[in-house]
Legacy VTK file of the C-alpha trace (Angstrom):
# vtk DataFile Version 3.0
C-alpha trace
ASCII
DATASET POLYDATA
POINTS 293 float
114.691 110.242 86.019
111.419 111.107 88.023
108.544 113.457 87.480
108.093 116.749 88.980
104.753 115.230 90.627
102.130 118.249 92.261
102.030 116.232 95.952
100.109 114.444 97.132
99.877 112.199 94.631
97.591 109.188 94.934
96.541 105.912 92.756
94.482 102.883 93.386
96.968 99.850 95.122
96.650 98.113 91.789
98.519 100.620 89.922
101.429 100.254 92.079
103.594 99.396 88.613
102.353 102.390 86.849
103.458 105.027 84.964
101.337 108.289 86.391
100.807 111.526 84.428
98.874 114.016 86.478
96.927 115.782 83.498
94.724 117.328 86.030
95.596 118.341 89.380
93.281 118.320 92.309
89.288 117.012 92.055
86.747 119.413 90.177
84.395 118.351 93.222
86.151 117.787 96.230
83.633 118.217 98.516
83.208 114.215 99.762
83.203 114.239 103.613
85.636 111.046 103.962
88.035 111.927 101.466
91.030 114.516 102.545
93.076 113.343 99.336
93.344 116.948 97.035
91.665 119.396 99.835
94.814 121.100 99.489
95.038 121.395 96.152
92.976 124.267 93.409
91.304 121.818 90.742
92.757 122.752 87.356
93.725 121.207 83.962
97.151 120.789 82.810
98.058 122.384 79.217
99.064 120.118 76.679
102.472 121.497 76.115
103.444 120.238 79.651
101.859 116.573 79.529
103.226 116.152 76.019
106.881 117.364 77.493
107.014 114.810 80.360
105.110 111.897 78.388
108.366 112.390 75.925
111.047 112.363 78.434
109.398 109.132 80.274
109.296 107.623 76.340
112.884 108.238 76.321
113.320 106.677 80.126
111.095 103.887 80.647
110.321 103.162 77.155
108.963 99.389 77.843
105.874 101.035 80.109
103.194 98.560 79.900
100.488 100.637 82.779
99.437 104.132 82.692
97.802 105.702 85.525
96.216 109.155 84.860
96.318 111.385 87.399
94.974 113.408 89.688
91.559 112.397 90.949
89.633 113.976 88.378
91.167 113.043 85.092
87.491 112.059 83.348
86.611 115.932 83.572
89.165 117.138 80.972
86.980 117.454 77.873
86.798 114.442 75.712
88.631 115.474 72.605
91.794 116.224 75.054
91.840 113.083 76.656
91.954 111.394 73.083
94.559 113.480 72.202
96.704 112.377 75.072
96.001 108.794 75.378
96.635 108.414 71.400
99.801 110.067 71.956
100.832 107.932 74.994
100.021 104.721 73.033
101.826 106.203 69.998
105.219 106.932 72.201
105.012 104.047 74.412
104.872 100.498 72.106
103.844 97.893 74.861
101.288 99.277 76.745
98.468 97.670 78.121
96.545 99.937 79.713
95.412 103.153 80.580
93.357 103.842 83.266
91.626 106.661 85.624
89.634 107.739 88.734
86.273 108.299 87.368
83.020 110.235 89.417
79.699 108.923 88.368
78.435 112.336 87.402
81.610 112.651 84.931
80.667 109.709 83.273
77.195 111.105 83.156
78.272 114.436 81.363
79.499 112.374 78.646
77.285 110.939 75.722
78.247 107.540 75.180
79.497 108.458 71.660
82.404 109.940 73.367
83.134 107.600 75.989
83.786 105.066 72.972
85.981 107.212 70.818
88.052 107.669 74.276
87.986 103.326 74.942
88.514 103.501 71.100
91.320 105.986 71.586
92.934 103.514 74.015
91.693 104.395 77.904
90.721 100.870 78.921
89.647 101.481 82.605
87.882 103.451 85.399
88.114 103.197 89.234
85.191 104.573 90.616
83.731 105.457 94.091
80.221 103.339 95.126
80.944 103.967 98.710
77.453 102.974 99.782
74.059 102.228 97.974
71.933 104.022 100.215
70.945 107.250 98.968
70.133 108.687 102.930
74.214 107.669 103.646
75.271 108.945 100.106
73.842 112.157 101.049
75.387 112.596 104.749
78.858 112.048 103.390
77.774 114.629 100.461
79.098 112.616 97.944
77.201 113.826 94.850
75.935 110.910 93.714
72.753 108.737 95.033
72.524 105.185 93.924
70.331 105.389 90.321
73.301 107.392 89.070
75.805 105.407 90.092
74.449 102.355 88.806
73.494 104.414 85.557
77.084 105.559 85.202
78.675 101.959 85.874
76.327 100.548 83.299
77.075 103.642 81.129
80.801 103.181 81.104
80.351 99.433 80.657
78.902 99.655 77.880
81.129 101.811 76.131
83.834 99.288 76.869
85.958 99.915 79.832
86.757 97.548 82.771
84.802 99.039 85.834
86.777 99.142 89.308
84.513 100.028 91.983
85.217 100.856 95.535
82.986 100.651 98.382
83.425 101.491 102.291
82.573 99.279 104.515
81.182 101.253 108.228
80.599 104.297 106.133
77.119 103.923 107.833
78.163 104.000 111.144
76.424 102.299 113.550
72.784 103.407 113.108
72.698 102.973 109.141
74.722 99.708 108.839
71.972 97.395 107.696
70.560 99.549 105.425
74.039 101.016 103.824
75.152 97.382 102.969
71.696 96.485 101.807
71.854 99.329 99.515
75.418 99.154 98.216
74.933 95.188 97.824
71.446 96.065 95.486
73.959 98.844 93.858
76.679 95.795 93.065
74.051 93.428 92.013
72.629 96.103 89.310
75.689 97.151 87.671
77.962 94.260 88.075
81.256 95.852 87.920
84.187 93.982 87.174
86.367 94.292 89.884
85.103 95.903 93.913
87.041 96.536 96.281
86.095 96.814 100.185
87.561 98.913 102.040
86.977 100.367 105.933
85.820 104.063 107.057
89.534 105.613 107.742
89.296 109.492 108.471
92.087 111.889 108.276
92.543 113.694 111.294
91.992 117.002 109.291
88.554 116.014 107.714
87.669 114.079 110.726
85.634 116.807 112.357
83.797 118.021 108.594
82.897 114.317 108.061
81.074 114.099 111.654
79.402 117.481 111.142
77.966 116.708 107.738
76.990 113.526 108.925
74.415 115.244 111.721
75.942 114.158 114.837
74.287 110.785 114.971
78.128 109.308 113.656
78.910 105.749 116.143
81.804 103.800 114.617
81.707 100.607 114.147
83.760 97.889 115.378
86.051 94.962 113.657
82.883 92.556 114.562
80.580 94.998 113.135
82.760 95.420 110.545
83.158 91.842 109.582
79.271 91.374 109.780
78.980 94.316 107.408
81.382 92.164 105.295
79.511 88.990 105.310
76.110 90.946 104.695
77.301 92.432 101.893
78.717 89.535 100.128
75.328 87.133 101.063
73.086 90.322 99.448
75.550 90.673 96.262
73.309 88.605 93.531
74.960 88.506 89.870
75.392 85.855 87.023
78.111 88.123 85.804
81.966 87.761 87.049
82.681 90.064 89.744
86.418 90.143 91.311
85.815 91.241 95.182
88.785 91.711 96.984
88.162 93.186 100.616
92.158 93.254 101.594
92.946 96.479 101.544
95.190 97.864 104.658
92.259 99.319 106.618
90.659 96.329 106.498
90.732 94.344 110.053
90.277 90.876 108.042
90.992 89.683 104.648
88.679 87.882 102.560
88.759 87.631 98.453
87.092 85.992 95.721
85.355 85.875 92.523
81.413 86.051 92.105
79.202 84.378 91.483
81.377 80.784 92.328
83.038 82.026 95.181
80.248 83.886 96.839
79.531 80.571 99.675
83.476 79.696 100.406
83.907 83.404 100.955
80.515 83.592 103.640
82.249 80.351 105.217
85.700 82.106 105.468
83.840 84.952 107.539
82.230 82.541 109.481
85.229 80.327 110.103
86.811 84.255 111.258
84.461 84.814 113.713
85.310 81.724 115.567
89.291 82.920 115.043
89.544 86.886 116.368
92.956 86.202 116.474
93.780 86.023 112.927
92.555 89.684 112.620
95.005 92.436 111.467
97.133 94.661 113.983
96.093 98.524 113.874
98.174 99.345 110.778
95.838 101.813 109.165
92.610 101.232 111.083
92.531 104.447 113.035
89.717 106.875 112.757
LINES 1 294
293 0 1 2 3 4 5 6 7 8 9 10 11 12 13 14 15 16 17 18 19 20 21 22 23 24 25 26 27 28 29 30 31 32 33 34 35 36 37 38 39 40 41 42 43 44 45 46 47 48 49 50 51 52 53 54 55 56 57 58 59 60 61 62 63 64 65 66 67 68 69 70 71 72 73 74 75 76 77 78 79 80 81 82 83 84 85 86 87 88 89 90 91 92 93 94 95 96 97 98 99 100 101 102 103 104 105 106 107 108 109 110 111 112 113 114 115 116 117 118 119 120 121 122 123 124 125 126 127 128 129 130 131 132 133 134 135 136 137 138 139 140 141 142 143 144 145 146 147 148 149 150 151 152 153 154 155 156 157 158 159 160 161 162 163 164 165 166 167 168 169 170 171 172 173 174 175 176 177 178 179 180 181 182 183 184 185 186 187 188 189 190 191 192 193 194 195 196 197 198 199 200 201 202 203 204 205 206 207 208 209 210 211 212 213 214 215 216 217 218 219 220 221 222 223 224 225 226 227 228 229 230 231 232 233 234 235 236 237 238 239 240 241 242 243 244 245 246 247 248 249 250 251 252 253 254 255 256 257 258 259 260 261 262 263 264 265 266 267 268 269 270 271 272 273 274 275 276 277 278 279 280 281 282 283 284 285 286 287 288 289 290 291 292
């Protein structure tokens, strides 16, 4: 039995086993210049009758569910005392589940006091994937992605607090070439301050249909990087990254021309001398795959 999903749907590669319930559709911002994911889609909320009707029938289908994924992009902007109400009732209906997670903006984490972002972990939503994309506030703003690094660091920090496991992602040549240095110096100070628990690297991949917005907002001054520039991005950013606490950094993802992972702080020197062992070794580097622009 499958869902009636609203396409596209999308979640984050590690919620590949998941259970998804899109309780909203669409983003309630949608207005990031490198992200084409719900530009076709009117943001709205889905009533309760409807998630409570399809969170029955998959109790009845895949009753042994362990991961929830909420869907769509947007989830964190239903108001708080809804998004109890369904996460109580997907942990009542579903007895082995171990978690229950969502995309997350910074500012939506903002707009909630912390009292209610711990009767939601308390409720039984264990974890956010969220959107650094760079540190620096000059690239944050040419991608117009409504967020400049104090908040997101204040948000990560917020939500950590309140108890949930932080995913971050961040994108490596999101600078192009003229603001590389200082677009992994900033998103390495943004990973050092907030120390979330798991970041993921991924590389600048534009939609045909956005490709044209993203290089107009950006103010014409847009040179791609390469898969050396790329990798020296990589190996910046993971020599600037200083934390005490655990950090899982996994930079593997498809659009990714080379494939380095590991856990801060103890990892931080074997992963510099994989990327320097790469540099001598071009070959190993990925085929195409997803690396167009």
């Amino acid at each position: 039995m499958m869902l009636n999903y609203d396409a596209p749907l999308y979640r984050p590669p590690s919620e590949a086993r998941s259970l998804i319930f899109q309780v909203t559709l669409g983003c309630s911002f949608n207005e990031c210049s490198f992200c084409d994911m719900y530009r076709s889609k009117e943001y709205s909320e889905r009533p309760w009758e409807e998630v409570k009707s399809e969170i029955d029938m998959m109790a009845k289908y895949l009753p042994e569910t362990r991961r929830v994924f909420l869907a769509d992009g947007d989830a964190l902007n239903l108001d708080s005392e809804y998004m109890i109400k369904i996460v109580k009732y997907i942990r009542e209906k579903f007895s082995n589940i171990e978690r229950i997670s969502c995309y997350a903006m910074p500012m939506n984490i903002l707009k909630k006091t912390s009292e209610e972002l711990k009767k939601m972990n308390e409720a039984g939503l264990d974890m956010f994937y969220l959107g650094i994309e760079s540190g620096s506030d000059i690239v944050l703003k040419k991608v117009t992605k409504g967020a400049i690094a104090k908040t997101i660091i204040k948000s990560v920090n917020k939500a950590k607090e309140a108890g949930y496991v932080m995913s971050c992602m961040v994108i490596l040549g999101l600078g192009g070439r003229k603001y590389s240095k200082e677009h992994i110096k900033g998103t390495a100070e943004v990973i050092s301050a907030c120390s979330p628990h798991y970041v993921g690297a991924l590389t600048l991949y534009l939609e045909n249909g956005i490709k044209q917005e993203f290089l107009d907002k950006f103010g014409g001054e847009f040179v791609r990087i390469d898969d050396d520039e790329s990798l020296e991005e990589l190996h910046d950013l993971i020599n600037q990254i200083n934390t005490k606490d655990e950090i899982v950094f996994r930079a593997n993802h498809g659009s990714n021309a080379y494939t380095i992972k590991g856990t801060f702080p103890q990892d931080k020197q074997s992963m510099l001398d994989k990327i320097e062992w790469m540099k001598q070794h071009p070959e190993i580097m990925r085929p195409q795959g997803l690396r167009g622009f």
